[in-house]
C-alpha positions as CSV (number, residue, x, y, z in Angstrom):
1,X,-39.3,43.9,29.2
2,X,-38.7,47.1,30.7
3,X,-35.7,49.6,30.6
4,X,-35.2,52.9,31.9
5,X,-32.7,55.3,30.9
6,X,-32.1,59.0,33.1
7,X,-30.7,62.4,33.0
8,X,-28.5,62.8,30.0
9,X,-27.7,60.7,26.9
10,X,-25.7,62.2,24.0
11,X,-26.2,61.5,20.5
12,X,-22.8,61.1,20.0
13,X,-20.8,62.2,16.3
14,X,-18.5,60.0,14.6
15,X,-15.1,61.3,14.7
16,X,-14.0,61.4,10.8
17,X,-10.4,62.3,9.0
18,X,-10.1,64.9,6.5
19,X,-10.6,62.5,4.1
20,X,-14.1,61.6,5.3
21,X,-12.6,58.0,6.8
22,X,-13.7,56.6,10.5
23,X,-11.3,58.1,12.6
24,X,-11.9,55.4,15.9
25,X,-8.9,56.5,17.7
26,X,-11.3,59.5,18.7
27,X,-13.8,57.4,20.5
28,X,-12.4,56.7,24.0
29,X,-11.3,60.7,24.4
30,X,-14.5,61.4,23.0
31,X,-16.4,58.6,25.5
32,X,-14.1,60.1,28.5
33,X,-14.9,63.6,27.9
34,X,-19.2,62.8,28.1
35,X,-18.6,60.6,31.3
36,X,-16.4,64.1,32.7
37,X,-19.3,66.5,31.7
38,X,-22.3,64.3,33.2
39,X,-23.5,62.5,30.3
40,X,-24.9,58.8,31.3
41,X,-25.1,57.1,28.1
42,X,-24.5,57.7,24.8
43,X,-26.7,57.1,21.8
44,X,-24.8,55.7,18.7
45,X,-25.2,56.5,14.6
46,X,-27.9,58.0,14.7
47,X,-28.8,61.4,12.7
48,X,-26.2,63.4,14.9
49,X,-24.0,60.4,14.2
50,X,-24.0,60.4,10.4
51,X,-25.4,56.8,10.5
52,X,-27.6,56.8,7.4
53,X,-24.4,58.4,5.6
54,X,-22.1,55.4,6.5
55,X,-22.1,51.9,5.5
56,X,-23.1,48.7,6.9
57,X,-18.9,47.9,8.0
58,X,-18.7,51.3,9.0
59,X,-21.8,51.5,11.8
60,X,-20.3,48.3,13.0
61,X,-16.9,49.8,13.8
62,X,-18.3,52.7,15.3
63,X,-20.8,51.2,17.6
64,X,-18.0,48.2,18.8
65,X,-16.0,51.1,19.6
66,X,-18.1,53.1,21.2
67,X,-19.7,50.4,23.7
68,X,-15.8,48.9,24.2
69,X,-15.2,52.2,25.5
70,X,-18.6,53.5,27.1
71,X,-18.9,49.8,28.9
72,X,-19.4,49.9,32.7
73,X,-19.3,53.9,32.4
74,X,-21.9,54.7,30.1
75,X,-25.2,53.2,29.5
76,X,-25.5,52.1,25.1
77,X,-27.7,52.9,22.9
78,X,-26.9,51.4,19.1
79,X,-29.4,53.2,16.3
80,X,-29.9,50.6,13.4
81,X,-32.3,52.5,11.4
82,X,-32.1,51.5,7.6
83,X,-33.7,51.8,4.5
84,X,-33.7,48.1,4.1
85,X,-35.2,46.1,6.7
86,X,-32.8,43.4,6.6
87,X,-29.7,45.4,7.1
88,X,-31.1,46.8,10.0
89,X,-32.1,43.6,11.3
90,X,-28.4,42.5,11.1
91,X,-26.7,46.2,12.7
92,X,-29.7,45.2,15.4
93,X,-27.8,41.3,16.0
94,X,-24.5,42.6,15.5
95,X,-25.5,45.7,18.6
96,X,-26.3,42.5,20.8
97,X,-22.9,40.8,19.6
98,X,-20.9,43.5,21.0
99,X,-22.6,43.9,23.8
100,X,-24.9,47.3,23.7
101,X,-27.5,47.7,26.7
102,X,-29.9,48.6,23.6
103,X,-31.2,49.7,20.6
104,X,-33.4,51.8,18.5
105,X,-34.2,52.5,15.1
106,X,-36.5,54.8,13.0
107,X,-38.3,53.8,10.3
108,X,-37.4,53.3,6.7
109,X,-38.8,56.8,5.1
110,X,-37.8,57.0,1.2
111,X,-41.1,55.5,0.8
112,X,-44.3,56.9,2.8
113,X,-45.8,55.5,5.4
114,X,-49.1,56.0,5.6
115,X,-50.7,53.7,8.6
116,X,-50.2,52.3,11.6
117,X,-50.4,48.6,10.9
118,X,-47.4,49.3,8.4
119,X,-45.4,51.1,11.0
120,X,-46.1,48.0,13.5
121,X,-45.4,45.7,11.3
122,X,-41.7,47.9,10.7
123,X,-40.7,48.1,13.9
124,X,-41.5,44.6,15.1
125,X,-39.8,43.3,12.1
126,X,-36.8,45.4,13.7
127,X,-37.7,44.3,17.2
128,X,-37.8,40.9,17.1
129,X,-34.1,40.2,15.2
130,X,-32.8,40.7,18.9
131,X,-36.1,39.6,21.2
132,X,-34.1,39.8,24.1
133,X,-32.8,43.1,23.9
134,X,-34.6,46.2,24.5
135,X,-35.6,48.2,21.8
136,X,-36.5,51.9,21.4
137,X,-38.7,53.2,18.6
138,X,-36.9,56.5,16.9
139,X,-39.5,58.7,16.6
140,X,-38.4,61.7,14.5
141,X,-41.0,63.1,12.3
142,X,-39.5,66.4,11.0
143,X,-36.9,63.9,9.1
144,X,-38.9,60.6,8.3
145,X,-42.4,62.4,7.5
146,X,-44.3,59.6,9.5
147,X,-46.9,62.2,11.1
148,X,-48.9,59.1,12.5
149,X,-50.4,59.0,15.6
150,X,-47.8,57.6,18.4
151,X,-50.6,57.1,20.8
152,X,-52.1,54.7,19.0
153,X,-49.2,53.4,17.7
154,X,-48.1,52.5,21.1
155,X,-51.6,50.9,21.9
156,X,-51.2,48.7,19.1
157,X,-47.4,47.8,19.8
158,X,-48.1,46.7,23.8
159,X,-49.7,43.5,22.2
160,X,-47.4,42.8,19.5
161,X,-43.6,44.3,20.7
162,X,-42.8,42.8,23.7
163,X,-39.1,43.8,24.0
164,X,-40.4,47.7,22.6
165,X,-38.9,49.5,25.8
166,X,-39.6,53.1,24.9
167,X,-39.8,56.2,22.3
168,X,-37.1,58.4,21.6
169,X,-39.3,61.2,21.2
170,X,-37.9,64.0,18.3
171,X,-41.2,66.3,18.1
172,X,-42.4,69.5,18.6
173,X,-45.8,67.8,19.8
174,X,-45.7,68.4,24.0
175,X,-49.4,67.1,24.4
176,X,-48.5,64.1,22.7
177,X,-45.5,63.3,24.5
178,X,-47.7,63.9,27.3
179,X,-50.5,62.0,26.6
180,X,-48.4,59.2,25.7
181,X,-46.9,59.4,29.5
182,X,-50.2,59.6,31.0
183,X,-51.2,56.4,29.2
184,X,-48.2,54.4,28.9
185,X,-45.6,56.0,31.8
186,X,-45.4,52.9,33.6
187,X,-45.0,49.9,30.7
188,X,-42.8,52.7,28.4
189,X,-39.9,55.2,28.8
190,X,-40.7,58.1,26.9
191,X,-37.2,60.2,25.9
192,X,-37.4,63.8,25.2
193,X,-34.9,64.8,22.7
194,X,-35.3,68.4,21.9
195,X,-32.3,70.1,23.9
196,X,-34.1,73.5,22.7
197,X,-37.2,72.4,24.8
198,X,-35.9,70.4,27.8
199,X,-37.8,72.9,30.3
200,X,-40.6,72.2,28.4
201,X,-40.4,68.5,28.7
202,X,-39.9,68.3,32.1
203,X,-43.2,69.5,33.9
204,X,-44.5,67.0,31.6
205,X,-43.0,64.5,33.4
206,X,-39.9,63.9,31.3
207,X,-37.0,62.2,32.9
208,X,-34.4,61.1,30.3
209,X,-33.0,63.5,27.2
210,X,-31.5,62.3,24.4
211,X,-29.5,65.5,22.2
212,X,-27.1,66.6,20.2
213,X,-26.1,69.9,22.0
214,X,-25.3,67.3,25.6
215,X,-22.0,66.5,23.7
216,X,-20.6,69.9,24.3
217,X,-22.9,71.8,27.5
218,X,-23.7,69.0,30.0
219,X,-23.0,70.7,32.7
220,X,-25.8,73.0,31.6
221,X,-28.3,70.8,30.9
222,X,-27.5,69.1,34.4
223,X,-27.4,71.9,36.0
224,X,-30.9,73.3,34.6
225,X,-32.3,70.0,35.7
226,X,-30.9,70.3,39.2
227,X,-32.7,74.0,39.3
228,X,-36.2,72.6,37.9
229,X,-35.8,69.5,40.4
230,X,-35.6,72.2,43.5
231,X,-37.8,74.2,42.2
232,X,-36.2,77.3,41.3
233,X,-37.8,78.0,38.0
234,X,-36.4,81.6,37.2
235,X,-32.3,80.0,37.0
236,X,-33.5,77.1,35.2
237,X,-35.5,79.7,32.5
238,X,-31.8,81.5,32.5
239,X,-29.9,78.5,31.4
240,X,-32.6,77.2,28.8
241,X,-32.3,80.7,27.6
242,X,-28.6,80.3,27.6
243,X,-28.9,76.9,26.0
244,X,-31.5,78.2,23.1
245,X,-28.9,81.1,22.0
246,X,-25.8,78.8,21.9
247,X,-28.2,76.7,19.5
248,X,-29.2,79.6,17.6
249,X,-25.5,80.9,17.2
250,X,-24.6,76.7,15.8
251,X,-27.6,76.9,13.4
252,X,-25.9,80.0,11.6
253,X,-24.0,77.1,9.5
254,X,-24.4,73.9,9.1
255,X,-25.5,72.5,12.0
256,X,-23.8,69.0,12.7
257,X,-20.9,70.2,10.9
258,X,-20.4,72.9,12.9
259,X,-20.9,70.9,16.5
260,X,-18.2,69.0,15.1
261,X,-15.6,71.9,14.2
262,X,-16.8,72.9,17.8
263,X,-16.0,69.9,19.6
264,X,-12.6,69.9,17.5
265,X,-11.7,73.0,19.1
266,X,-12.8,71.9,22.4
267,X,-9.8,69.1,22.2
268,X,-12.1,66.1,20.9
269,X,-11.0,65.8,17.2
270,X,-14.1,64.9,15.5
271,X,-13.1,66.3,12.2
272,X,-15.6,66.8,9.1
273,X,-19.0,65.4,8.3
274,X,-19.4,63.8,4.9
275,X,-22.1,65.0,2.0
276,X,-24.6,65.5,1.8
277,X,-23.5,67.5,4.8
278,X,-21.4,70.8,4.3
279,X,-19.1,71.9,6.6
280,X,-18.2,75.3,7.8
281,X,-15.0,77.1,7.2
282,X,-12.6,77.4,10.0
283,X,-13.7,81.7,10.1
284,X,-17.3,79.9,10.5
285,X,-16.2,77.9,13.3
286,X,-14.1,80.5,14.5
287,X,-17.7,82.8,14.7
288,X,-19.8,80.8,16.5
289,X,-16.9,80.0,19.5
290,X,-16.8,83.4,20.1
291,X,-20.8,84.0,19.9
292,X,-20.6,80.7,22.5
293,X,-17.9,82.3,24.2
294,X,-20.2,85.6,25.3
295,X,-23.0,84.0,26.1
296,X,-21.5,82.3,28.4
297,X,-21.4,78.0,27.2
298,X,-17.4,78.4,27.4
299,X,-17.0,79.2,31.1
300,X,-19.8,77.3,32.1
301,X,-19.2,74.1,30.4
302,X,-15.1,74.0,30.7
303,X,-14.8,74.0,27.4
């Protein structure tokens, strides 16, 4: 089975009230404003969605929403990760009920893992609830702690995963991402998703980004594509530069919090994030637009 996703896909955030309830009325303006800023697909409760802080009813409402209003304009991508097995199992079936082009999902990591045969047997467990379906390994280890080799992991899974479509890649580790694209470019679709290194990723052959930061500069992050694409390397430098300070300037509070309060001012209500998140006061907020605002994201992105 093979999938292959392109350009940008945006972790997307789950618009809350101020009471920390689902607020899904926010999801089509939210799903319109990506498809207006460049974005291709969106990529649903995972860690910049708050998923592992909602519960089981809750993913569900926010994924059905999200693919009723990102389908035939955005491709889907539902997260299912879980500390129990089974429940992700059944966020994986329900993803194929409503109709998702895919899904993904790290690994359990209260407990460790320690091996490779144990990861396998984790993900395939995951995998096969929806065999038909293709299915994206989450591979994030500066959250889970699972420091295992994905090389091999891979070189087991292309025996034993048959609907395992790709990595959503979340590490610092280039050589590995690239050595994984050397061997296994052709059978899987590797997905950078560290906005903070997209120039990196792309001489290594990168061709689809997953991020947080997509939800508020696309048009940067296209644009700095479109400039590595033709070659000119010293404008692309300029907006990865431009694209590492507005990150910087965000990670002064709170990060998710604070792409939230951003995107709220913006004019896509996303409202708080819920503990064990903590959000940033509105003179917080109020800080890092104007730090945004003189670098230059603002202008740029139409914000």
């Amino acid at each position: 089975m093979e999938t292959r996703l392109e350009g940008l896909v945006a972790a997307s955030y789950t618009p809350m009230n101020e009471d920390g309830s689902i607020r899904i009325e926010s999801i089509p303006a939210m799903v319109d404003h990506l498809e207006s800023a460049g974005v291709g697909g969106v990529f649903i409760c995972g860690s910049t969605g708050e998923g592992l802080n909602l519960t089981l009813s809750e993913r569900k409402e926010v994924a059905a929403a999200y693919v009723e209003a990102a389908q035939g304009r955005l491709k889907t991508i539902v997260h299912v990760g879980h500390h129990c097995l089974e429940d992700s199992c059944e966020l994986a079936r329900h993803a194929a009920e409503i109709g998702a082009d895919c899904f993904s999902s790290l690994a359990p990591c209260y407990y460790p893992i320690e091996d490779n045969r144990t990861l396998l047997d984790i993900v395939g467990k995951i995998a096969a609830s929806v065999p038909e379906m293709p299915f994206y390994y989450y591979h994030i280890p500066p959250l889970t702690g699972i420091e295992l080799d994905l090389h091999a992991f891979l070189e087991m899974a292309d025996a034993s995963i048959p609907n395992l479509a790709g990595v959503k890649y979340t590490s610092f580790r280039a050589d590995e991402f690239r050595r994984c694209l050397s061997s296994f470019g052709t059978r899987y679709d590797m997905v950078w998703g560290f906005d903070e290194m997209m120039l990196a990723a792309l001489p290594m052959g990168a061709k689809a980004f997953i991020g947080s930061t997509f939800n508020l500069a696309a048009p940067l992050y296209n644009e700095l594509i479109e400039h590595f694409n033709a070659g000119r390397m010293q404008e692309a430098q300029a907006l990865q530069a431009m694209a590492i300070e507005m990150i910087h300037a965000i990670n002064s509070a709170p990060f998710h919090p604070s792409m939230k309060g951003l995107l709220s001012r913006s004019g896509v209500p996303m409202g708080p994030a819920r503990l064990p998140l903590s959000n940033p006061t509105p003179e917080e907020i109020d800080l890092i637009w104007r730090r945004i605002e003189e670098i230059g994201i603002v202008e740029k992105c139409g914000l």
